[in-house]
MARRO-170022 format. One record per residue: x, y, z of N, C-alpha, C, O in turn. Coordinates in steps of 0.001 Angstrom, whole numbers, plus 500000, padded with zeros to 6 digits. Layout:
BEGIN
XYZXYZXYZXYZ...
This chain:
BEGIN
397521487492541032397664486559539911396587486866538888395437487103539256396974486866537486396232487158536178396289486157535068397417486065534583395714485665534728394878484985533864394244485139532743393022485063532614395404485463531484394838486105530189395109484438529148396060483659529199393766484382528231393265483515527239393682484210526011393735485419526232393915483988525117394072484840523623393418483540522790393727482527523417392864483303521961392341483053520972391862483558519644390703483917519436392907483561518688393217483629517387392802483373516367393753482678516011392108483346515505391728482753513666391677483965512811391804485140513155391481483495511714391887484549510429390977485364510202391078486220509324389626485183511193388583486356511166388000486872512680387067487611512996389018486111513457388122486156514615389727486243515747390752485657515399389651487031517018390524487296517797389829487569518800388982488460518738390057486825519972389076486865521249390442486621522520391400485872522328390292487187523391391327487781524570390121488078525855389046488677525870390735487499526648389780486783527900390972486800529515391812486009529946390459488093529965391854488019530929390833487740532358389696488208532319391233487052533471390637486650534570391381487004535587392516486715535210391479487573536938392165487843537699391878486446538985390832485808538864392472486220539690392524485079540438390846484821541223390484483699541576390213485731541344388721485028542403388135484749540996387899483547540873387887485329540117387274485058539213387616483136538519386826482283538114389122483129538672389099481788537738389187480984538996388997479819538649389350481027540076388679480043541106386845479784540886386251478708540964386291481078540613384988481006540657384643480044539082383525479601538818385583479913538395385210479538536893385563478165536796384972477511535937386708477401537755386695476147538247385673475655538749385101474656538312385276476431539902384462475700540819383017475468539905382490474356539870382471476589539208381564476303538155382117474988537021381238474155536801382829474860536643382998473940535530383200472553536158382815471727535330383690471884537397383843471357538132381928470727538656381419469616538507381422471849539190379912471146538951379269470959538160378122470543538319379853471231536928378689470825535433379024469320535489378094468518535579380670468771535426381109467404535305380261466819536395379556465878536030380177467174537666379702466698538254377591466569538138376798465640538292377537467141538007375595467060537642375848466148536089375084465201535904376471466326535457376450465490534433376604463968534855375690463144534881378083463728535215378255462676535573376982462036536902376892460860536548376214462158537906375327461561538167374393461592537468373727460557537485373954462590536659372943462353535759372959460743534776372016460051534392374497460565534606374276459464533569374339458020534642373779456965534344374959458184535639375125456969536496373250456624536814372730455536536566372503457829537395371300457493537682370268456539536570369725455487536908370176457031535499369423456315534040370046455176534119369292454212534241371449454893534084371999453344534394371383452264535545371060451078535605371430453376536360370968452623537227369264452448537079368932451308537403368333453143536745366864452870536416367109451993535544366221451145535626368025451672534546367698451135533658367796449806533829367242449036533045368739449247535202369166447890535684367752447607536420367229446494536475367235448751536958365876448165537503365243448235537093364330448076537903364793448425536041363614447936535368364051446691534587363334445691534569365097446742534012365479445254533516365012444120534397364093443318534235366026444289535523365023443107536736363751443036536843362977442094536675363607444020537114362111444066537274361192443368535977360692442256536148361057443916535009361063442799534238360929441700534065359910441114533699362259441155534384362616440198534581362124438974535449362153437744535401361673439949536241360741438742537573359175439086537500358346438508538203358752440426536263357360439720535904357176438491534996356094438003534672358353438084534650357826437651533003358625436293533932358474435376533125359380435666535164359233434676535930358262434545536771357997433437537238357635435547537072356362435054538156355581435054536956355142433906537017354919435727535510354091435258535142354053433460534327353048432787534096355595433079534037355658431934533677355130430555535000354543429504534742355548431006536248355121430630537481353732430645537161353527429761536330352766431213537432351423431522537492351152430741536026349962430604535744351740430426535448350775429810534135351396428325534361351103427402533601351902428233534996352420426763535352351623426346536368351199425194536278351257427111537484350296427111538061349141426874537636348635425900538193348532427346536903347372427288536247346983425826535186345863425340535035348098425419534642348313424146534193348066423391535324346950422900535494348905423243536068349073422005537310347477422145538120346976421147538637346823423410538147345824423629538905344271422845537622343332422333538230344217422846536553343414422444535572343920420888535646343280420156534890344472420538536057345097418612535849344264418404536593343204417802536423344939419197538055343895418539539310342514418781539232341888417791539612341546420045538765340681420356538697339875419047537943338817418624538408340554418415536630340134417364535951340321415932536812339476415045536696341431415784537638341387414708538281340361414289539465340113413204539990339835415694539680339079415987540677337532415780540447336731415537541350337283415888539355335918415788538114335914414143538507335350413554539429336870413602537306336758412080536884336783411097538400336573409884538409337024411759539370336862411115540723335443411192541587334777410397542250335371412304541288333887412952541851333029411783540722332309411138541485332859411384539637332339410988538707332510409394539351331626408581539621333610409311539451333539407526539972332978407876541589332335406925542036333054408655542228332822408686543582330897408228543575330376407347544258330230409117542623328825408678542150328480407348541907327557406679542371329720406948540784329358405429540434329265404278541737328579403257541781330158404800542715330221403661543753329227404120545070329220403500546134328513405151544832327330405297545518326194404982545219325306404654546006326102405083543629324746404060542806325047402844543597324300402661544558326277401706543330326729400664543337326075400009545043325493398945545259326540401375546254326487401067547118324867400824547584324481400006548419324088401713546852322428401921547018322291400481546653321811399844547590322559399746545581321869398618544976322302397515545429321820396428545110323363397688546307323831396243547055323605396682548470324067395863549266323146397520548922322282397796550683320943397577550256320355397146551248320313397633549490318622397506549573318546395933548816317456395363548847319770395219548110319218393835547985319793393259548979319644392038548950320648393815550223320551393260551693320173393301552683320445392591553652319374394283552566317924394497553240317256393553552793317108392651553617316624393330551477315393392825550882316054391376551517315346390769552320317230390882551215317754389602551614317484388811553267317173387685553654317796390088553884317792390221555230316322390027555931316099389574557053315358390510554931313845390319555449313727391694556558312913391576557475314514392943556466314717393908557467313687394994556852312972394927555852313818395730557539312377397139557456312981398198556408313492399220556867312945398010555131313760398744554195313798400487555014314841401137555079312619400925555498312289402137556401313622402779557255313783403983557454314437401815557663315413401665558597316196401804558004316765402694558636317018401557556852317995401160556281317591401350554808317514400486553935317280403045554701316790403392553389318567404005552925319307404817553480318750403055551514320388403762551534320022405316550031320918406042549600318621405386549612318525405925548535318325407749549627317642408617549084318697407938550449318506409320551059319307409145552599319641408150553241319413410384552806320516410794553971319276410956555125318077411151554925320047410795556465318989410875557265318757412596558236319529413457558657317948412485558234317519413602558721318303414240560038318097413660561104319241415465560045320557415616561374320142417197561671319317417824561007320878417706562798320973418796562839321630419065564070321946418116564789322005420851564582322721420604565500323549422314565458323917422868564422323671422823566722324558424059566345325424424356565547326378423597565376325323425349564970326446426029563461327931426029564309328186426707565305328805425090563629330013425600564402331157426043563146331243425375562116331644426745563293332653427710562452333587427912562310333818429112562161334438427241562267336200427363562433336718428841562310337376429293563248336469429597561242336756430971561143335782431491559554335856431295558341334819432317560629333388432854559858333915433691558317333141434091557447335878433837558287335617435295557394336252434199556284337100434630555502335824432687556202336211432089555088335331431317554886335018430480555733334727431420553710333863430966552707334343429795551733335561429789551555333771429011551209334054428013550230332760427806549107331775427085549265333037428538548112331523428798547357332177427941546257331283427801545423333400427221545777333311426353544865332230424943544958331763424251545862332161424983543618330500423976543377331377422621543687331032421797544533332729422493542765333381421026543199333235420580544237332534419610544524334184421540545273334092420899546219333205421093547467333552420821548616331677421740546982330536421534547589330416419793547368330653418929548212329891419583545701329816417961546169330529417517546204330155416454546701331670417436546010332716416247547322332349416209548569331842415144548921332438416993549314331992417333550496330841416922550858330638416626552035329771416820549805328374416346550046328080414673549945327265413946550514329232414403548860328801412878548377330262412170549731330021411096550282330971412565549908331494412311551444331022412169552301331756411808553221329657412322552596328771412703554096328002411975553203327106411765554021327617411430552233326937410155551511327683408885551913327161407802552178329045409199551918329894407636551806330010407198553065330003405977553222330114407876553976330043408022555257329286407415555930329615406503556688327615408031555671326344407650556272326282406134555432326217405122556130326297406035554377326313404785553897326972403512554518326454402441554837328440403998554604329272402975555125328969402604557385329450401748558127327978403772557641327835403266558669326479402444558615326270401723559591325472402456557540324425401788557496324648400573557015323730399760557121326079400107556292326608398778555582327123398080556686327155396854556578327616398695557935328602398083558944326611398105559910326549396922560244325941398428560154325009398017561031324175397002559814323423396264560449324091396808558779323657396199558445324593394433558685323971393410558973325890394471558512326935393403558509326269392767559690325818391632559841326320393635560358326382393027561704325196392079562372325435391046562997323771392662562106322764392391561951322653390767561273322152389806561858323361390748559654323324389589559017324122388779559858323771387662560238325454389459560227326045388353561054325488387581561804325418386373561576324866388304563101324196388196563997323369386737563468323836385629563731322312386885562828321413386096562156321985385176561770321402384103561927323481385145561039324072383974560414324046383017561628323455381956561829325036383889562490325575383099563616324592382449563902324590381359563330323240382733564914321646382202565394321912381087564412322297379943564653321597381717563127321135380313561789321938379127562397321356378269563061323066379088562203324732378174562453324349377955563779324565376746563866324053378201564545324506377649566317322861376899566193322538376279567206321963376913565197320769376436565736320820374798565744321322374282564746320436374101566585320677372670566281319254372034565427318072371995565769319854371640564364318801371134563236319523370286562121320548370559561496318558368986562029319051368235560720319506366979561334319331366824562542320037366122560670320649364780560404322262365075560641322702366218560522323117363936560990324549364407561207324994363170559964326173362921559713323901362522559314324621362126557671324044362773556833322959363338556974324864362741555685323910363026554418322964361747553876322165362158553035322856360497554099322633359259553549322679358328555049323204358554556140321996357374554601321797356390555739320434356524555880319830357304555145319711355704556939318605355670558177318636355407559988319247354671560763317848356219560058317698355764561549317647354498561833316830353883561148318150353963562496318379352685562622317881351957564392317830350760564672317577353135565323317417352821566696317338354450567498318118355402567523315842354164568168315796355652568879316207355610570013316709354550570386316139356662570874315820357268572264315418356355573126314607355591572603315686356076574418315019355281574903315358353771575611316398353144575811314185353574575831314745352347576511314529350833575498313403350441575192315810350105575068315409349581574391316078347828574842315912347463576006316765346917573889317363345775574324318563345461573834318718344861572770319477345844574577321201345880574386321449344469573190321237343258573125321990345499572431322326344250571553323494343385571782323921342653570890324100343456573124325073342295573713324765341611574476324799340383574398324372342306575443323317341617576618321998340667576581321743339574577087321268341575575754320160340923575371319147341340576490318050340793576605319645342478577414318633342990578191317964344220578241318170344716577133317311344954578869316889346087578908317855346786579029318581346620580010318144347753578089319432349271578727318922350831578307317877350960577670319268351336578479318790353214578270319967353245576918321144352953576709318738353821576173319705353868575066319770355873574757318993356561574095320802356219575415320633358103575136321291358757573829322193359595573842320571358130572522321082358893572235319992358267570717318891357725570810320607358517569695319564357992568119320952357092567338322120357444567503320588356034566582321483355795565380320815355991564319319632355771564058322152356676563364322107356264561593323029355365561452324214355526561745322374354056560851323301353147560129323590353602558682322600354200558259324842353524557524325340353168556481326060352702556289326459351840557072326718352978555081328308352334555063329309353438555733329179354638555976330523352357555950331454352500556961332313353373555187332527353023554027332582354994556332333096355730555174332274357022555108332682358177554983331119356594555211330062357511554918330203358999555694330478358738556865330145360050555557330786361527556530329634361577557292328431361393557110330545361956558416329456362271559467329848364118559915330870364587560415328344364914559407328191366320559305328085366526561084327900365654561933328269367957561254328211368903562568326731369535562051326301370019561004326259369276563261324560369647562874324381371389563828323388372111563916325210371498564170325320372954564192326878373689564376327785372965564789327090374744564148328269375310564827328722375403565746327894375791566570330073375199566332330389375057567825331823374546567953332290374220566861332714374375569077333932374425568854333915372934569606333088372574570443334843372298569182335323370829569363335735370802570909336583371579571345335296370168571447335680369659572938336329367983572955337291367804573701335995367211572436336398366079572256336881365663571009336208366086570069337984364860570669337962364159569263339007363082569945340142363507570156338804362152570190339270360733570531338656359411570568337703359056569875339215358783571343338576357431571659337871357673573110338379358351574003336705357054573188336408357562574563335787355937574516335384355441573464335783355200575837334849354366576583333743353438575755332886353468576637333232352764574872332123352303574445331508353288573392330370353256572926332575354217573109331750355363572103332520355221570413332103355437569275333869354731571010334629354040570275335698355567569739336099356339570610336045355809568194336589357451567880335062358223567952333998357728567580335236359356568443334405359915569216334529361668569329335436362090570047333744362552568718333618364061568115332719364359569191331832363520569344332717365379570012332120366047570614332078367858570789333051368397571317331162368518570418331040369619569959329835370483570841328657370168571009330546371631571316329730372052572508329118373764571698329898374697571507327838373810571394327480374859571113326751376189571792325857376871571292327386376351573053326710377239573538325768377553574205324772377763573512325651377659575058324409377942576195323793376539576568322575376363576565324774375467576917324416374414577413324535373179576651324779372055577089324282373628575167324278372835574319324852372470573630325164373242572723325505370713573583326091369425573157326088368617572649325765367673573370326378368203571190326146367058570548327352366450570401328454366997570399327012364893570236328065363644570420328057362782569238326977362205569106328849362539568415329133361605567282330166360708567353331375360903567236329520359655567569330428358566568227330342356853567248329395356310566679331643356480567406332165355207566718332271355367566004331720354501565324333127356689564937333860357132563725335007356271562798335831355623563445335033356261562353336009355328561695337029356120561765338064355586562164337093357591561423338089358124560835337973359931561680337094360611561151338506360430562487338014361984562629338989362956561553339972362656560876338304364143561713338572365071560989338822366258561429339345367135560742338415366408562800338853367572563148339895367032564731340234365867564944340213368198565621340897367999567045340423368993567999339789369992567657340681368760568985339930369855570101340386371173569843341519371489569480339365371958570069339697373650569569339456374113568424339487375296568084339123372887567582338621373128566219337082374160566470336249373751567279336830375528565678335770375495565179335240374993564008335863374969562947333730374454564212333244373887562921331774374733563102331058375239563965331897374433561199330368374904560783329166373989560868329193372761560947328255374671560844326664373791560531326751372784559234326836373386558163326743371372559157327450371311557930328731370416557462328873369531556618329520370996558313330835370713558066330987368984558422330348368560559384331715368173557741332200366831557892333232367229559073334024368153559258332764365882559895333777366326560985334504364902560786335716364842560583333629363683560862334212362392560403333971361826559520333379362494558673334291360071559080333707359099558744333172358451559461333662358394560589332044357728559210331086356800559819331963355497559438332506355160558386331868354804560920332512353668560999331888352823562316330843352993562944333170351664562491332329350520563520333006350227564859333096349122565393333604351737565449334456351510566050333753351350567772332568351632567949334753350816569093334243351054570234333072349803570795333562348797571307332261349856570733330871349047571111329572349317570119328621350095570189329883348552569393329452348663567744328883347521566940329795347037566270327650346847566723327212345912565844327747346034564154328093345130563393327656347575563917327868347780562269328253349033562075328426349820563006328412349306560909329163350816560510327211351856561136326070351834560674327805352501562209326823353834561841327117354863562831328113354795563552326359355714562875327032357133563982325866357280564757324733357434564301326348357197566574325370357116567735325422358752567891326473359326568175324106359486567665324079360433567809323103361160569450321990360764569799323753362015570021323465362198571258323378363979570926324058364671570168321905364438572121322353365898572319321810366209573534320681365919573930323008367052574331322865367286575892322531368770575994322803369674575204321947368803577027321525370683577575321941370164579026321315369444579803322934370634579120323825371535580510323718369826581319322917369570582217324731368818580732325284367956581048324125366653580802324755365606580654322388366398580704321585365628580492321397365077578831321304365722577787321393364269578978320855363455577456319890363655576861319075362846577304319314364390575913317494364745575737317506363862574118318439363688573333316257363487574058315973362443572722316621364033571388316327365227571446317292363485570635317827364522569718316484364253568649316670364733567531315291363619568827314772363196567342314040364952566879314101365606565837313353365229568293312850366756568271313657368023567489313187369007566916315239367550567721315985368584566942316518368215565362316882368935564432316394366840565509316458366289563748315418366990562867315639367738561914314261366607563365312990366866562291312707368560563095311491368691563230313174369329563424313163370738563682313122371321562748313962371012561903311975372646562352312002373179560842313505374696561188313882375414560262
């Protein structure tokens, strides 16, 4: 098989004859040019889709990262103006622990809130290859271990005052009116029915019928009724033996189980029971005996 080309023009005549290996060989050549061409252009298409993406997801991660950086400067500022009040309520806390000390009459030495106390103790390390050299949250971290030590020197201080309150409140001291006079002590005196000798255990204040009759210390109500010759009748047991009795009330104010304060109105003074006139028979017992209460009236 032969394979002749003729090509013709008015100055030019060109004749091109190929015998069969030859125009197999001239296919198979023209056949790989299309082909190196054609991947040549698919490849640039294709670089060119990746770098587009690519692209594409710097200029989303850098919008990310600056959004970041916004949201990270909010907190950085929220973190300031907190740290800033976190100071203010540690001034605050210094100046209301040392005027409860000074209040307290305590060893300011003990309960110094203007410095941290002296600690120490093996280095322990969660993981040595991480560091935290930001200054923020150095003092956070520092004025935290301020709020801390503080708030445990405010809770031993509470307690302390408590302590003292309570003592103050359970101490038996004072008058159980505000108004009136003693009217009859301790002792052995002359029944004002009888007209004979009787043990009189306990003190009166006479006033008027009405008049409140105070709890001369703290302690929880054991009695509030009518009892026997005592007439309405408050009885209040404070602890470690000790009992006081307010008796021939006109009116009570509290009921058993009541706690009351040092203080507190428990009744009215009245003429009730075994009674000449309005006043309140005042009695105080240690571990079931009657002792003259006048020692704990005039008690400083």
């Amino acid at each position: 098989m032969k394979l002749t080309l003729l090509i013709r023009s008015e100055k030019t005549r060109l004749k091109f004859s190929a015998d069969k290996p030859k125009l197999i060989i001239a296919l198979i050549a023209i056949c790989g040019v299309f082909l190196i061409s054609s991947r040549s252009s698919n490849s640039v298409d294709d670089n060119l889709s990746r770098v587009g993406y690519a692209k594409t997801g710097f200029e989303q991660q850098a919008k990310e990262v600056d959004e970041l950086k916004n949201i990270t400067h909010q907190q950085l500022t929220g973190m300031t103006l907190k740290l800033a009040d976190m100071q203010s309520q540690l001034l605050r806390l210094d100046a209301l622990g040392a005027r409860l000390v000074e209040q307290a009459s305590l060893n300011p030495d003990e309960f110094s809130f203007n410095q941290l106390p002296a600690m120490g103790g093996p280095e322990e390390i969660a993981n040595a290859d991480i560091q935290i050299n930001d200054s923020l949250l150095t003092k956070m971290d520092f004025m935290l271990g301020q709020i801390q030590h503080k708030t445990q020197q405010l809770n031993a201080l509470e307690s302390i005052m408590l302590s003292h309150h309570i003592t103050d409140q359970s101490r038996l001291t004072g008058r159980p009116v505000t108004s009136g006079w003693l009217s009859s002590h301790y002792g052995v005196r002359k029944d004002p029915f009888s007209g004979m000798p009787a043990m009189h255990k306990g003190v009166d204040f006479a006033g008027k019928e009405g008049d409140p009759v105070m709890a001369t210390a703290a302690g929880v109500v054991t009695w509030a009724d009518d009892r026997s010759g005592y007439g309405l009748l408050v009885e209040i047991d404070h602890g470690e033996g000790l009992v006081t009795r307010y008796g021939h009330s006109k009116q009570l104010n509290v009921k058993i189980g009541d706690v009351v304060t040092k203080g507190q109105q428990i009744a009215y003074m009245g003429n009730t029971g075994r009674s000449t006139g309005a006043h309140v028979h005042y009695e105080v017992l240690r571990k079931g005996q009657q002792l003259d209460p006048l020692p704990y009236v005039y008690r400083d």
